[in-house]
C-alpha positions as CSV (number, residue, x, y, z in Angstrom):
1,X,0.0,0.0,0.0
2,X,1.4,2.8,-1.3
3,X,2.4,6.0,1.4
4,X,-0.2,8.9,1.3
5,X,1.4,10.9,4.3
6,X,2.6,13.2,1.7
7,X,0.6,13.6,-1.5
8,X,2.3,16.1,-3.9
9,X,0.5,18.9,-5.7
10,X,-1.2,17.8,-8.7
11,X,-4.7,18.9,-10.8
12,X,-7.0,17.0,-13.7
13,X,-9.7,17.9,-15.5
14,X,-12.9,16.7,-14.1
15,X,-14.6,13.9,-13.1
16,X,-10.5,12.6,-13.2
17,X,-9.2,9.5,-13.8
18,X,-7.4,7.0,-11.5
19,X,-4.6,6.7,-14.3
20,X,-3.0,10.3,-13.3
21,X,-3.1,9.7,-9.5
22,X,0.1,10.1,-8.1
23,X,0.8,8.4,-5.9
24,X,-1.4,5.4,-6.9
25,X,-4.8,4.5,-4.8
26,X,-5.2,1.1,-3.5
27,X,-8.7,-0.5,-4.1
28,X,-7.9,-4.3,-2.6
29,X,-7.3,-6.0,-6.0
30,X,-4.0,-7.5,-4.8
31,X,-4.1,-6.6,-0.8
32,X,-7.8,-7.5,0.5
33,X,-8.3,-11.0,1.6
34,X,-11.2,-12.8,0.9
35,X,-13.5,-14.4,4.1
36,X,-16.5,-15.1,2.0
37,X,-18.6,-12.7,3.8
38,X,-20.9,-11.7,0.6
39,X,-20.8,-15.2,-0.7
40,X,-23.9,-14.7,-3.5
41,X,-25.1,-11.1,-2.9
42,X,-25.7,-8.7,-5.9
43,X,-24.6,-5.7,-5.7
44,X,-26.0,-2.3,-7.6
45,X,-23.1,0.5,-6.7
46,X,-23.6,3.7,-8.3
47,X,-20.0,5.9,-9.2
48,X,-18.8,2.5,-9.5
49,X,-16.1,3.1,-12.0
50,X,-13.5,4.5,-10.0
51,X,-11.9,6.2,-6.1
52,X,-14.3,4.5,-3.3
53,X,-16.9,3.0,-5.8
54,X,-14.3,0.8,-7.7
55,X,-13.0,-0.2,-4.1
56,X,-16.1,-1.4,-3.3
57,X,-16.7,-3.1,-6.6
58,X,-13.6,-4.8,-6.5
59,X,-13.2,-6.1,-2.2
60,X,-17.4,-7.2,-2.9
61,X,-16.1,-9.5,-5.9
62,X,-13.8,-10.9,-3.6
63,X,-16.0,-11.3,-1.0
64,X,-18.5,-13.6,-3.4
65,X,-20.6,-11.1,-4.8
66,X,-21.8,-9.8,-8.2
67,X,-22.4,-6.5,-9.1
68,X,-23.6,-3.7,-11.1
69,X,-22.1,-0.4,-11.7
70,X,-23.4,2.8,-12.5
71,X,-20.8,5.7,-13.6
72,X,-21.2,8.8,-16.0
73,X,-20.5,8.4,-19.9
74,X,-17.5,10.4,-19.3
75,X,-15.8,7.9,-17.1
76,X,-16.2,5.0,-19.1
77,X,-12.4,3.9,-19.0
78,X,-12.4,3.9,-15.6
79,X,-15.8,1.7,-15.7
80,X,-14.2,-0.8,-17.7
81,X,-11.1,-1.1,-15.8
82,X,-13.4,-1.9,-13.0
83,X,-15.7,-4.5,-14.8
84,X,-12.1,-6.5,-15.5
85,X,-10.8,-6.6,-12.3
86,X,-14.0,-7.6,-11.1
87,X,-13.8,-10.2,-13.8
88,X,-10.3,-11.4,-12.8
89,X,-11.7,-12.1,-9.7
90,X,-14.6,-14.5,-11.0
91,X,-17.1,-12.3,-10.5
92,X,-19.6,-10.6,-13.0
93,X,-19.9,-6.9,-13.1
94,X,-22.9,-5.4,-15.1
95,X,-21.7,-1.6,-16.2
96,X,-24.4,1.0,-16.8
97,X,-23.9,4.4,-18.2
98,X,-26.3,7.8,-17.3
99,X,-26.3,10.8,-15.4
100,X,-27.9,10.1,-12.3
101,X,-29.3,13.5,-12.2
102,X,-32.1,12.9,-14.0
103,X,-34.9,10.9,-12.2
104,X,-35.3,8.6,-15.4
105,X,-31.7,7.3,-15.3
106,X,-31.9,6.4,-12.2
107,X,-35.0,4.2,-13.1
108,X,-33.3,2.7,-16.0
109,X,-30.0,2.0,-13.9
110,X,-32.2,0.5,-11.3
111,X,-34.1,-2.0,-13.8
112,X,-30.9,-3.0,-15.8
113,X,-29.5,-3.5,-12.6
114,X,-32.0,-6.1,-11.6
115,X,-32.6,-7.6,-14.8
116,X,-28.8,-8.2,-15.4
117,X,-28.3,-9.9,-11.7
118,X,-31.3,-11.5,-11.6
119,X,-32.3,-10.0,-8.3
120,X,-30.5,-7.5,-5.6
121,X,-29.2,-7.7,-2.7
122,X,-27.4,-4.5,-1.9
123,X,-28.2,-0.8,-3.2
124,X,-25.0,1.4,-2.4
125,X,-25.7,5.0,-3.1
126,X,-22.3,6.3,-3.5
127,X,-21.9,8.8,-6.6
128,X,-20.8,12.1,-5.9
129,X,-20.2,15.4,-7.2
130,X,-18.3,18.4,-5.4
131,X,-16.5,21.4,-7.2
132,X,-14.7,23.6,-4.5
133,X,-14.4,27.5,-4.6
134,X,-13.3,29.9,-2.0
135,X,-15.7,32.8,-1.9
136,X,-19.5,32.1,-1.6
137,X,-20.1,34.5,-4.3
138,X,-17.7,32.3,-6.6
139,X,-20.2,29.1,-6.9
140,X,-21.9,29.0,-10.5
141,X,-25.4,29.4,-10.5
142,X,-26.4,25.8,-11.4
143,X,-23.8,24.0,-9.0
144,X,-26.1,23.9,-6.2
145,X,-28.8,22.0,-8.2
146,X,-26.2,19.9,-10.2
147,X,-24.9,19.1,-6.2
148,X,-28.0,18.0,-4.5
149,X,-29.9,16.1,-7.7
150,X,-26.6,13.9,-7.9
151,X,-25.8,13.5,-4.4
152,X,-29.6,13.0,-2.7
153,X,-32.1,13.2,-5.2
154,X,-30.5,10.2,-7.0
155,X,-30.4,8.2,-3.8
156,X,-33.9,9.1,-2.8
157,X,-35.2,7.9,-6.9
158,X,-33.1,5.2,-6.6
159,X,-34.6,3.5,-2.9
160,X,-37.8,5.0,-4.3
161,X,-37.2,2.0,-7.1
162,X,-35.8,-0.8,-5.2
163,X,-37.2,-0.8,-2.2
164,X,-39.6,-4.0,-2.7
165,X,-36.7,-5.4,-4.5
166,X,-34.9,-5.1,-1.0
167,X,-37.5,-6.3,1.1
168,X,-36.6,-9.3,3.7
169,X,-32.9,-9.1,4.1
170,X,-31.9,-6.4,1.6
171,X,-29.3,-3.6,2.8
172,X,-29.1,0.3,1.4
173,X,-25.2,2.2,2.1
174,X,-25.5,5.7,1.4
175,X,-21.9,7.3,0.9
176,X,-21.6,10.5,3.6
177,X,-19.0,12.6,4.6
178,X,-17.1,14.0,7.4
179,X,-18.5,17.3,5.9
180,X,-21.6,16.9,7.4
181,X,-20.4,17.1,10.9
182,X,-17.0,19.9,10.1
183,X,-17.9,21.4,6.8
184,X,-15.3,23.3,5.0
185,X,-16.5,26.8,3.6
186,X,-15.0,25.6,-0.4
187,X,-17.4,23.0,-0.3
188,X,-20.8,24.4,1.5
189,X,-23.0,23.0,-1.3
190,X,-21.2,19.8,-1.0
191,X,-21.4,19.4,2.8
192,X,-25.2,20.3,2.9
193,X,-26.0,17.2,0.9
194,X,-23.9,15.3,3.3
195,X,-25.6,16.1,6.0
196,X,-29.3,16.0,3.8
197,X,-28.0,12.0,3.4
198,X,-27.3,11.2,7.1
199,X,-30.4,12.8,7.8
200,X,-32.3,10.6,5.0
201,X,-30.4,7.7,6.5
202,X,-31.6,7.8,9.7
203,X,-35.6,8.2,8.0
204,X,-34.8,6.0,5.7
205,X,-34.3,3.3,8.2
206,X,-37.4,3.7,10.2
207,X,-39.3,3.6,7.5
208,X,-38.0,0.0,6.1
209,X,-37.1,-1.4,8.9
210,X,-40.1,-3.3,9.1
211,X,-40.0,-4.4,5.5
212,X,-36.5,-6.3,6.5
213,X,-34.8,-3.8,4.8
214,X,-31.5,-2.3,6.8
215,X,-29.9,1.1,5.8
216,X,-27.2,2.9,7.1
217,X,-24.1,5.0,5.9
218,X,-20.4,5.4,5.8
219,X,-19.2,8.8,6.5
220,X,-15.5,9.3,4.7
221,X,-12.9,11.4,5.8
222,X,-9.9,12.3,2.9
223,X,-9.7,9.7,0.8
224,X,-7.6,9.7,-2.1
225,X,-9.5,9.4,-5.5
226,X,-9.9,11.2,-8.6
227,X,-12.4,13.3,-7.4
228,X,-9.5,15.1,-4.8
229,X,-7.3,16.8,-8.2
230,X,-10.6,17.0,-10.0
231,X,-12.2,19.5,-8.1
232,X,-9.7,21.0,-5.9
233,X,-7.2,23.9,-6.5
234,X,-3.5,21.9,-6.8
235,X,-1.9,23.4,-3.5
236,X,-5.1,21.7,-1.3
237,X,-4.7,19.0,-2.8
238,X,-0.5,18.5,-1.8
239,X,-0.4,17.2,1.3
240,X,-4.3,16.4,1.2
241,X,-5.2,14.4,4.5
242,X,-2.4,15.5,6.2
243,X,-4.5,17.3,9.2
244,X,-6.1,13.7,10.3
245,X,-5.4,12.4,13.6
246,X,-3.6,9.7,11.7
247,X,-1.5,12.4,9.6
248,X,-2.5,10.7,6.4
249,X,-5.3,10.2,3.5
250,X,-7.0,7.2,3.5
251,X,-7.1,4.3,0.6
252,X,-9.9,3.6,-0.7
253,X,-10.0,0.3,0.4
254,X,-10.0,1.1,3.8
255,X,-13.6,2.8,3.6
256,X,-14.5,-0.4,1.5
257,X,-14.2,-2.3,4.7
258,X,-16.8,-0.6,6.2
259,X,-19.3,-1.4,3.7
260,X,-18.0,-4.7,3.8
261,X,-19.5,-5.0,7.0
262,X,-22.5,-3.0,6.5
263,X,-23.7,-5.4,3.5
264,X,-23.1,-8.7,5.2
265,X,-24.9,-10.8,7.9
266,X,-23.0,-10.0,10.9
267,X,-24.6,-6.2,10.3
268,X,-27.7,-8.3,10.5
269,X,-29.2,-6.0,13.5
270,X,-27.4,-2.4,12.4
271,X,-29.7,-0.4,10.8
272,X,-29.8,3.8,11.0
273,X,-26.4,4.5,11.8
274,X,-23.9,6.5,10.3
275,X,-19.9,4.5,10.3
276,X,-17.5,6.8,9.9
277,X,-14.0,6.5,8.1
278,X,-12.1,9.3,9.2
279,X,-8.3,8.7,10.2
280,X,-9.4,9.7,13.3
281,X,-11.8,12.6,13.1
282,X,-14.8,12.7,15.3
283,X,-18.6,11.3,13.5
284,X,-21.1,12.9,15.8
């Protein structure tokens, strides 16, 4: 596993790609071992294609499961390095293209999803958009809407969908962020929807928890992934995660864990809660 105490200065066009990440990200392909914990699950993982997303794609396929992916046109590259590690591994990823801002994608992702697998197990909400500026006055006029439609309207259209598919056993992960408990100024739009998702978590729970369906979040702290030099000015990004507890970013495979453990059967009676992945800053 590559060091990430010090991360240099770098920048790329948005949404990024895991290619010019320096230093690399590790997503488990070579260092996760497998203890048949998801032994038959499917899987649908939306910004599946790369940073936490492709993490989780990958330590699930080693864990048993199949999955589907949903990632931007844009990224495809990224989407199909994924599908063949996934494939290396035995498993079968399903990749499906569409802008998860629009309420009709997110119906079609949901339906190819189950229709390719045959039946879900696991809906992980985890795409993300975030675009940082420094003065309030700064943020484009259609950021906010392009922010909250990709981050929480596309989980709420999405459960909306495959909530029956869930019921009796099925799990929902909604990606967070340590944003929504110390939110940085650069990335107000960003840390609302954060805390909007906890929020919906919690509601989201209660309200399924009696149709057998279990729903809870992982709250990241810096991880390192394209979407850091994508949307960052270069000198926040050098050094990026360096103010942790743990004085370091964190791999992407490390938040994978916790979704690891979210999805499977010894999570059996964890519902509502919000897991957080910090290196070490406080979730509460």
């Amino acid at each position: 596993m590559d060091d990430l105490t010090s991360i240099p200065a770098q920048q790329q066009e948005w949404p990024g790609t895991e290619a010019e990440l320096v230093p690399q990200p590790d997503h488990g392909l070579r260092s996760w071992t497998p203890r048949g914990r998801l032994t038959g699950k499917k899987a649908l993982i939306t910004g599946g294609d790369s940073g936490i997303g492709r993490a989780i794609a990958i330590t699930f396929a080693h864990e048993g499961a199949d999955v589907a992916i949903g990632y931007l046109p844009e990224e495809e590259g990224d989407a199909k390095q994924t599908a063949e590690m996934v494939g290396e591994l035995g498993r079968r990823c399903v990749t499906v293209p569409g802008d998860l801002r629009d309420e009709e994608s997110c119906a079609e992702l949901a339906e190819a999803a189950v229709r390719e697998l045959g039946s879900l197990d696991v809906l992980i909400c985890n795409a993300g958009f975030q675009m940082a500026y420094d003065e309030l006055e700064d943020f484009p006029a259609r950021q906010l809407q392009r922010t909250f439609a990709t981050n929480v309207f596309s989980t709420f259209w999405l459960v909306q969908r495959l909530a029956r598919e869930l019921e009796h056993g099925g799990s929902i992960i909604v990606t967070t962020s340590i944003q929504a408990y110390a939110p940085s100024t650069h990335l107000l739009d960003y840390a609302a929807t954060k805390a909007a998702l906890n929020n919906l978590t919690v509601n989201l729970a209660a309200e399924l928890g009696e149709r057998g369906v279990r729903v809870n979040a992982v709250a990241p702290g810096p991880i390192w992934t394209p979407l850091i030099p994508s949307t960052m000015a270069p000198e926040k990004v050098e050094s990026f995660g360096a103010d942790t507890p743990l004085g370091r970013a964190g791999q992407p495979v490390e938040v994978a864990a916790a979704f690891i453990l979210l999805a499977s059967d010894e999570a059996s009676y964890v519902s509502g809660t919000v897991l957080g992945v910090t290196g070490g800053k406080p979730v509460f």
